[in-house]
C-alpha positions as CSV (number, residue, x, y, z in Angstrom):
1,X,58.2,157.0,92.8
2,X,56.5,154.9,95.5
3,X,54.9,152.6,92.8
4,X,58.6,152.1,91.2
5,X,59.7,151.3,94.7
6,X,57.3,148.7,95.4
7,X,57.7,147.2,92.1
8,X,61.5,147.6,93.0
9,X,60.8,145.4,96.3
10,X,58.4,142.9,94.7
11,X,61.2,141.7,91.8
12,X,64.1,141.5,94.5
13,X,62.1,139.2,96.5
14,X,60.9,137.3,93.5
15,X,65.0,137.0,92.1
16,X,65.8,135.5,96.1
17,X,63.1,133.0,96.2
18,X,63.9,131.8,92.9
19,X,67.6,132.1,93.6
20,X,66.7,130.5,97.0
21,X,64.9,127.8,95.3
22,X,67.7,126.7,93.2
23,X,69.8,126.1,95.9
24,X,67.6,124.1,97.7
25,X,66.7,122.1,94.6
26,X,70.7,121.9,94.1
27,X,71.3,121.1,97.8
28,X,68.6,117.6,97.1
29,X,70.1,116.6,94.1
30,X,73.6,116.4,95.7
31,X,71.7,114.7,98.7
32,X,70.3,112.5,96.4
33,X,73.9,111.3,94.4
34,X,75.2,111.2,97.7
35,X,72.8,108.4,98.8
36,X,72.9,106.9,95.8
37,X,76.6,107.1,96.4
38,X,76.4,105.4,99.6
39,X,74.1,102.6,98.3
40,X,76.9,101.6,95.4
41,X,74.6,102.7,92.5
42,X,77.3,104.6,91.1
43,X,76.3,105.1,87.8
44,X,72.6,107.0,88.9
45,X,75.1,108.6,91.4
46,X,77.2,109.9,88.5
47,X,74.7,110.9,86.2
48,X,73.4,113.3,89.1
49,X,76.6,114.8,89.7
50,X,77.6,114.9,86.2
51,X,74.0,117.6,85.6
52,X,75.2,119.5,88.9
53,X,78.5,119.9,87.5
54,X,77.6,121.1,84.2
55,X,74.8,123.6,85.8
56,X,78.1,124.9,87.6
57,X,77.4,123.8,90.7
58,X,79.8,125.3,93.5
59,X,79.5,122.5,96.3
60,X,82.9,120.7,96.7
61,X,81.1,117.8,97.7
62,X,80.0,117.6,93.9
63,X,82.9,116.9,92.6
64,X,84.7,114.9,95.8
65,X,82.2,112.2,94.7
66,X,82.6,112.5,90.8
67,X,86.1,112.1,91.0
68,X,85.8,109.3,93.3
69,X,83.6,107.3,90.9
70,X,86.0,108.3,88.0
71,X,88.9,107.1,90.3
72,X,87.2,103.9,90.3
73,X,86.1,103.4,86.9
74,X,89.6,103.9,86.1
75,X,89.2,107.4,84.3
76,X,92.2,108.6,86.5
77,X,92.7,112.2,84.2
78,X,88.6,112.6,84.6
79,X,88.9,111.8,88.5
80,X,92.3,114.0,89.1
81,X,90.8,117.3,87.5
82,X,87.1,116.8,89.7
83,X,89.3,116.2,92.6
84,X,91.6,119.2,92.3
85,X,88.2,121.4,91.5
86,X,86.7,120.0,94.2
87,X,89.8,121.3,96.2
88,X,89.7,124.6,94.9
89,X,86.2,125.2,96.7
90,X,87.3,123.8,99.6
91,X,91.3,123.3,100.0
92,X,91.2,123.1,103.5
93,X,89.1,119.3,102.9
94,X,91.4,116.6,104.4
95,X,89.2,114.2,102.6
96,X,89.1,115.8,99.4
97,X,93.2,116.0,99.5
98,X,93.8,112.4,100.5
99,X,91.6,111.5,97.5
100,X,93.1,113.9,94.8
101,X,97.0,112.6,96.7
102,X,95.4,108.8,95.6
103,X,94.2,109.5,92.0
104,X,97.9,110.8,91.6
105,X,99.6,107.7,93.2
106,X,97.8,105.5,90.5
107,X,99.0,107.4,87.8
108,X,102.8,107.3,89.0
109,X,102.6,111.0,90.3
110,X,104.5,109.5,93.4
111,X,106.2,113.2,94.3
112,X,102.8,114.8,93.7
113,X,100.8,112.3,96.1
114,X,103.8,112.7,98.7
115,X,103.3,116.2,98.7
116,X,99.0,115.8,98.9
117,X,99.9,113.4,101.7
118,X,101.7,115.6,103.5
119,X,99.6,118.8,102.8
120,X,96.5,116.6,104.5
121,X,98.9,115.5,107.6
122,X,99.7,119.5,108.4
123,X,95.8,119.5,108.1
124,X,94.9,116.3,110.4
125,X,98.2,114.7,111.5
126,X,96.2,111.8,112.6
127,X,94.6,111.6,109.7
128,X,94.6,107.9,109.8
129,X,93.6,107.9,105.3
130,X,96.7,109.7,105.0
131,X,99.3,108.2,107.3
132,X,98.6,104.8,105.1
133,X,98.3,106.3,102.2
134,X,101.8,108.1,102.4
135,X,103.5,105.1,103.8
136,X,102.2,102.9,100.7
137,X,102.6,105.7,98.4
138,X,106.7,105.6,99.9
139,X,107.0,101.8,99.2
140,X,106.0,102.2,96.0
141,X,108.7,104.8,95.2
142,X,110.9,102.5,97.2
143,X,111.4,103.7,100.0
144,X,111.1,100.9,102.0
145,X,112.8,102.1,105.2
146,X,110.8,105.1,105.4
147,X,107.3,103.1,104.4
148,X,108.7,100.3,107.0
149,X,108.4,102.2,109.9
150,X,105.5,104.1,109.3
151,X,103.9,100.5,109.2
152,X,106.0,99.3,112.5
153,X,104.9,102.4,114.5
154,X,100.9,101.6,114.0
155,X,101.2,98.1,114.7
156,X,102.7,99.3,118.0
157,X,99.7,101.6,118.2
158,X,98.0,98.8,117.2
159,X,99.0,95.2,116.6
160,X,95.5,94.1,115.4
161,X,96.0,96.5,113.1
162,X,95.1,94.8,109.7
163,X,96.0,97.9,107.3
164,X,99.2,98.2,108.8
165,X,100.0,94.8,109.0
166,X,99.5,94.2,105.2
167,X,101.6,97.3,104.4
168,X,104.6,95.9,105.9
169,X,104.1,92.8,104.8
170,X,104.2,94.4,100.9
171,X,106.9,96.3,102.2
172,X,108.8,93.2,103.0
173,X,107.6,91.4,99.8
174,X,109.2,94.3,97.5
175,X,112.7,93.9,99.7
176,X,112.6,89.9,99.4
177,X,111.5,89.0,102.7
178,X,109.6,87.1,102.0
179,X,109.9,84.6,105.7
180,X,108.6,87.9,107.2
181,X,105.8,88.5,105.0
182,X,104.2,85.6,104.7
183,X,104.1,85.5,108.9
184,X,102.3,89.1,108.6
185,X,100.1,87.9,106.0
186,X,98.9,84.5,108.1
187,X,98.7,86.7,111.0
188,X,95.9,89.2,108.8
189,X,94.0,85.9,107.7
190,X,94.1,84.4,111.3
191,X,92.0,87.9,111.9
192,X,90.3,87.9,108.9
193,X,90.2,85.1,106.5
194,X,88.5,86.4,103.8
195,X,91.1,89.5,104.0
196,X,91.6,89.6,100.2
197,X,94.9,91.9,99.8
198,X,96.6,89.4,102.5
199,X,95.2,86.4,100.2
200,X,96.6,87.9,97.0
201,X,100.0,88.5,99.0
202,X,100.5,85.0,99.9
203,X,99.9,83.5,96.1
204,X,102.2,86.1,95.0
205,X,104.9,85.2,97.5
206,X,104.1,81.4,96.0
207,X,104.7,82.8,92.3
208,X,107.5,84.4,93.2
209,X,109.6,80.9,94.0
210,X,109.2,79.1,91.2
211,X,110.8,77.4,88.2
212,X,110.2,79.0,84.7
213,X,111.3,77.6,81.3
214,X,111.4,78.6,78.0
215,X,112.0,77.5,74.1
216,X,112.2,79.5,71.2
217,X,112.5,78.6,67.1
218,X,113.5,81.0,64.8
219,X,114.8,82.0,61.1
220,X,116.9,84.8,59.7
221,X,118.0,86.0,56.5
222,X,121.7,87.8,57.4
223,X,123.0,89.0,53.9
224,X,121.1,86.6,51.6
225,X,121.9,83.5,53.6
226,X,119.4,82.0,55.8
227,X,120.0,80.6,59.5
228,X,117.9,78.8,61.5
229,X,118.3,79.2,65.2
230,X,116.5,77.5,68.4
231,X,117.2,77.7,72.5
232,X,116.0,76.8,75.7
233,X,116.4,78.5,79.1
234,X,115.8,77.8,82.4
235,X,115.5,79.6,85.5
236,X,114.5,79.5,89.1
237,X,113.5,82.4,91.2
238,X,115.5,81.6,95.0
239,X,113.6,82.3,98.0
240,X,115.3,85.4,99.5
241,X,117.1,88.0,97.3
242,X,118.4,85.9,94.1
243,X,117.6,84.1,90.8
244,X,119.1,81.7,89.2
245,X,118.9,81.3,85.1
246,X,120.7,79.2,82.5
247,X,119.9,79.5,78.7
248,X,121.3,77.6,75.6
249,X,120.9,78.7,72.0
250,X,122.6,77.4,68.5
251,X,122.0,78.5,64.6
252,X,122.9,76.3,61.7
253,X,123.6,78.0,58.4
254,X,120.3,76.6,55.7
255,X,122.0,75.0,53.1
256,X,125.7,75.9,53.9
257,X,127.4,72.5,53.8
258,X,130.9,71.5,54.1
259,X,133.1,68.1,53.6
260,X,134.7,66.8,56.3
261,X,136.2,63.9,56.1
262,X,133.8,63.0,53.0
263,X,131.1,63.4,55.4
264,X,128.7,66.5,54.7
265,X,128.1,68.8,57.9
266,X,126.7,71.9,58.7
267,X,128.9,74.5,60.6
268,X,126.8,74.8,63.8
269,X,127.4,78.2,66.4
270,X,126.4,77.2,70.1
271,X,126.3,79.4,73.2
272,X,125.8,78.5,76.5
273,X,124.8,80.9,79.6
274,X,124.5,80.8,83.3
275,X,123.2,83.9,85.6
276,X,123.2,84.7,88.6
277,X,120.5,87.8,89.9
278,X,121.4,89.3,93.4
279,X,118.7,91.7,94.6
280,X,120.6,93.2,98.3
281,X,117.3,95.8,98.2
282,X,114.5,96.7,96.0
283,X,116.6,99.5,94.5
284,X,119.7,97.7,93.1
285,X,120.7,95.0,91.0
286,X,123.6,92.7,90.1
287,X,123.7,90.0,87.3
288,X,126.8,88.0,87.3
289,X,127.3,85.7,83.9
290,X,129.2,83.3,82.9
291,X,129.4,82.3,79.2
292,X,130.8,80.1,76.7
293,X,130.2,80.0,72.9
294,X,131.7,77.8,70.1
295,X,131.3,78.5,66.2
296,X,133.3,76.9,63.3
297,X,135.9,75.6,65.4
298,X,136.5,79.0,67.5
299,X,136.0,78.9,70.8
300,X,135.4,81.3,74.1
301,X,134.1,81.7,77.1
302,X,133.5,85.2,79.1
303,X,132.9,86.3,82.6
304,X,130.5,89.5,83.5
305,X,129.4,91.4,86.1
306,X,126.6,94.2,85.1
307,X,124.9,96.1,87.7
308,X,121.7,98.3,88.5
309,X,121.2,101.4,90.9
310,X,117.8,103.0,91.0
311,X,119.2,107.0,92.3
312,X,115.4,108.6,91.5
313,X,111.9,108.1,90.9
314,X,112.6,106.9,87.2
315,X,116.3,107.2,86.7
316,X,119.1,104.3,86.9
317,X,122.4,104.4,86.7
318,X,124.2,101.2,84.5
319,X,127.6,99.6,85.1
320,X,129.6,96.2,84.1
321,X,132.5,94.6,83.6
322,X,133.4,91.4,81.4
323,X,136.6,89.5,80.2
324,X,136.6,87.3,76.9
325,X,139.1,84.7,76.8
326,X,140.1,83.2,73.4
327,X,142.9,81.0,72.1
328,X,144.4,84.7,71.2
329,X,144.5,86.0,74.7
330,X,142.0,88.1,77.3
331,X,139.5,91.2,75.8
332,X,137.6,93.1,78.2
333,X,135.0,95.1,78.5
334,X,133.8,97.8,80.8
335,X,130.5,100.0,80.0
336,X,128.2,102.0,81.8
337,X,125.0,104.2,80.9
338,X,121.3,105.4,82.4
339,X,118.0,104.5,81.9
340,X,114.8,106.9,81.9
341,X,111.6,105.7,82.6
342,X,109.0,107.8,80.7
343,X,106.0,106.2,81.8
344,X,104.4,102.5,82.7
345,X,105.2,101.3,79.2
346,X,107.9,103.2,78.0
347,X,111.6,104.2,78.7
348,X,114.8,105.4,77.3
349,X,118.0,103.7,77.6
350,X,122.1,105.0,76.7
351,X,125.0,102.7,77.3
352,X,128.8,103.3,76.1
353,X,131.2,100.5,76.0
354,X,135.2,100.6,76.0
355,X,136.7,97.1,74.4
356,X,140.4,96.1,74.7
357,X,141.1,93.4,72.4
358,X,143.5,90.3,72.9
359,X,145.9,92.3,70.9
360,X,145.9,95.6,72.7
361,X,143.5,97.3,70.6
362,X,141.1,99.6,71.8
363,X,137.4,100.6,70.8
364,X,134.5,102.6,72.0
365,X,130.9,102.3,71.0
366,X,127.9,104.1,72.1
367,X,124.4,102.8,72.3
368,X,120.8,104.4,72.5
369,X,117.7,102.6,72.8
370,X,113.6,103.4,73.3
371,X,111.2,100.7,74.4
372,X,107.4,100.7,74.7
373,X,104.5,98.5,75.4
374,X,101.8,99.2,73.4
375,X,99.3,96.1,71.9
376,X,102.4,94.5,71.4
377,X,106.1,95.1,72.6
378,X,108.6,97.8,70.5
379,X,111.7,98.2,70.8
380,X,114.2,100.1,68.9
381,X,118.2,100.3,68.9
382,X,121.3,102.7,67.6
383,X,124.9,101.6,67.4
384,X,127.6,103.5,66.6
385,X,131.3,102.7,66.4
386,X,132.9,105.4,68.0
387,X,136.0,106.4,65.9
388,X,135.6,104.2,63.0
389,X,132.0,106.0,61.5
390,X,130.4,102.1,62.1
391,X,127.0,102.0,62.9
392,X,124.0,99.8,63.4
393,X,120.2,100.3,63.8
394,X,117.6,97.2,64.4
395,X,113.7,97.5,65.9
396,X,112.0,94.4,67.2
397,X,108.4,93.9,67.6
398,X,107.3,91.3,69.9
399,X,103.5,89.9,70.8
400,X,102.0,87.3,73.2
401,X,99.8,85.1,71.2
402,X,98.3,83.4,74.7
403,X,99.5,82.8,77.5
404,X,102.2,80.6,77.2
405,X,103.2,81.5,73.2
406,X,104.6,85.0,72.0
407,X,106.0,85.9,68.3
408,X,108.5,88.4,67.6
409,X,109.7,89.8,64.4
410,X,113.6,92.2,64.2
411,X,114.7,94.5,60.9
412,X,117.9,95.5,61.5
413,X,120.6,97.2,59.1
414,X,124.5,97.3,60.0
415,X,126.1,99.5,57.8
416,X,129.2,98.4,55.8
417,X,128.0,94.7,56.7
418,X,124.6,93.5,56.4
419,X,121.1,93.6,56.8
420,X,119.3,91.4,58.8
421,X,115.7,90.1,59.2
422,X,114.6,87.6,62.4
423,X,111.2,86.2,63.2
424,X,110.8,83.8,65.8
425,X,107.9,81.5,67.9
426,X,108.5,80.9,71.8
427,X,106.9,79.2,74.6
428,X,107.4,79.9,78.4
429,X,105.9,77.9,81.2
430,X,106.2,77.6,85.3
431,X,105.9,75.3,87.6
């Protein structure tokens, strides 16, 4: 019985040195990615951390600095789930929650970072990481008043305060404040010149007033006939809280000639546009237009207002208003609708639309759309007649070619009518 004993003793202590000396080899090679770490070779780093992860290493710090590399690298699914296992070992880690609260704000988890954010400030309310990281994270939602004084109340604290001063300065970029922006960001440079963000701010407060113009060619083939069309638009982005736009477009029917006068023409279709964009606050949106169109002798000219109200993180609400007048009186038309942002690149969209003719007559039609930005641009359309069984359906595909050039292609079919086939070549410019 003593012998078992002693061999009993002899195999314990042989398990906790070799247990012992896993940790301790464990405990270097997490030293070890962590200097790495520190000296910006992140890739060594990672390949350390990535062999203590898969030996199932239990050290939050592990994973902190995984997912902080794959936050980098841009592998934002990769960096969320190290992060949040990294939490699990250690959730009362301020650092390790602002971290995991960032990886969400990058991939539009807004409500999730908020609630991180706020989760590391019952931690640390100081935390300073956290108290900028919520304030940006609340201007990017758009919440601007609540991100604006966040920003004001450090600069108090603080008014060297570089961070702070560049957060309000976005803030006041997003609202069109651009006056007060600009004075934050020169204030940041006269501190720092090299301050990149404050750099970047200022050239996009430049690209943001500026002149833009555009020309498009085009064919179609509308129920065996072919149409060529062309336009042109101009527009200038104002200085505050407006936009200013103005577009012209006309089609000519190919081969589709007429006498007049002994004189062969073709029957051309002009239309003629003028916006005006008011932006009162990052959240809503008004488009005033004015209109007038002229096709085989028929003429008219229209008056709209169409509006935009942001009432969640990816939800808006859609209004407008808009009187036709002909030579057979006034028609109007009121519609309103939401629009769903699924992601970065895509979203859902439903309108409905009440006409009253120049004769009285009423009709209702409904409208759903998708869009999605994918190598190239999709988007797809239903119409339906509400009443009379009419309906419509039409997808467009659009692609820029370089920088300047883009091509688009729309199928469309109207049932009851015709179908219809576009492709088209454009160029845009600033300056």
């Amino acid at each position: 019985m003593r012998g078992r004993g002693s061999i009993a003793v002899v195999a314990s202590t042989v398990v906790v040195l070799v247990v012992a000396g896993g940790v301790a080899h464990a405990n270097s090679k997490t030293e070890r990615a962590a200097e790495l770490f520190r000296a910006q070779e992140h890739e060594r780093a990672y390949a350390l951390l990535c062999e203590l992860a898969a030996e199932g290493s239990r050290s939050p710090e592990v994973f902190h600095l995984k997912g902080v590399i794959e936050r980098t690298n841009g592998d934002l699914a990769l960096a969320t789930r190290s992060l949040a296992r990294g939490l699990r070992l250690a959730p009362d880690r301020v650092d390790l929650v602002v971290d995991l609260a960032v990886a969400h704000s990058w991939t539009g988890e807004l409500q999730r970072a908020l609630e991180l954010y706020d989760r590391a400030l019952a931690i640390d309310p100081d935390h300073r990481g956290a108290v900028l990281g919520r304030a940006r994270t609340l201007a990017w939602r758009g919440d601007l008043g609540q991100a604006r004084a966040v920003y004001r109340r450090l600069l108090e604290e603080d008014p060297t305060d570089s961070a702070a001063a560049n957060g309000l300065a976005f803030v006041e970029r997003a609202d069109r404040h651009y006056a007060r922006a600009r004075a934050l960001y020169r204030g940041v440079l006269a501190q720092s010149p090299n301050d990149t963000e404050a750099r970047d701010g200022l050239a996009a407060i430049r690209d943001a007033r500026q002149w833009r113009a555009s020309a498009s060619v085009g064919t179609a083939l509308v129920a065996d006939r072919t149409q060529m069309s062309g336009g042109a638009s101009l527009s200038y982005d104002g200085s505050a809280r407006w936009s200013l736009n103005g577009a012209y477009s006309m089609f000519v029917p190919v081969g589709a000639l007429e006498v007049v006068d002994d004189v062969e023409v073709r029957r051309l279709a002009h239309r003629a546009a003028v916006g005006l964009v008011l932006r009162p606050n990052q959240k809503t949106a008004a488009v005033v237009t004015a209109t007038a169109t002229a096709q085989a002798g028929l003429r008219s000219g229209g008056l709209g207002l169409d509006g935009e109200r942001r009432v969640g993180e990816r939800l808006s609400v859609l209004g407008g208003v808009r009187g036709i007048a002909t030579a057979e009186g006034l028609a109007t038309v009121a519609s309103t609708g939401v629009s769903l942002s699924l992601s970065e690149t895509a979203g859902l969209q439903g309108q409905y639309f009440a006409a009253r003719s120049a004769q009285g007559r009423w009709s209702h039609v409904g409208v759903a759309g998708v869009r999605t930005r994918l190598p190239f641009d999709l988007a797809a359309r239903a119409t339906a007649s509400l009443g009379t069984g009419q309906w419509s359906a039409n997808a467009s595909l659009s692609r820029r070619l370089t920088a300047g050039f883009a091509v688009s292609v729309e199928v469309g079919h109207f049932r009851g009518a015709f179908a219809q086939t576009n492709a088209g070549l454009s160029f845009a410019t600033s300056f």
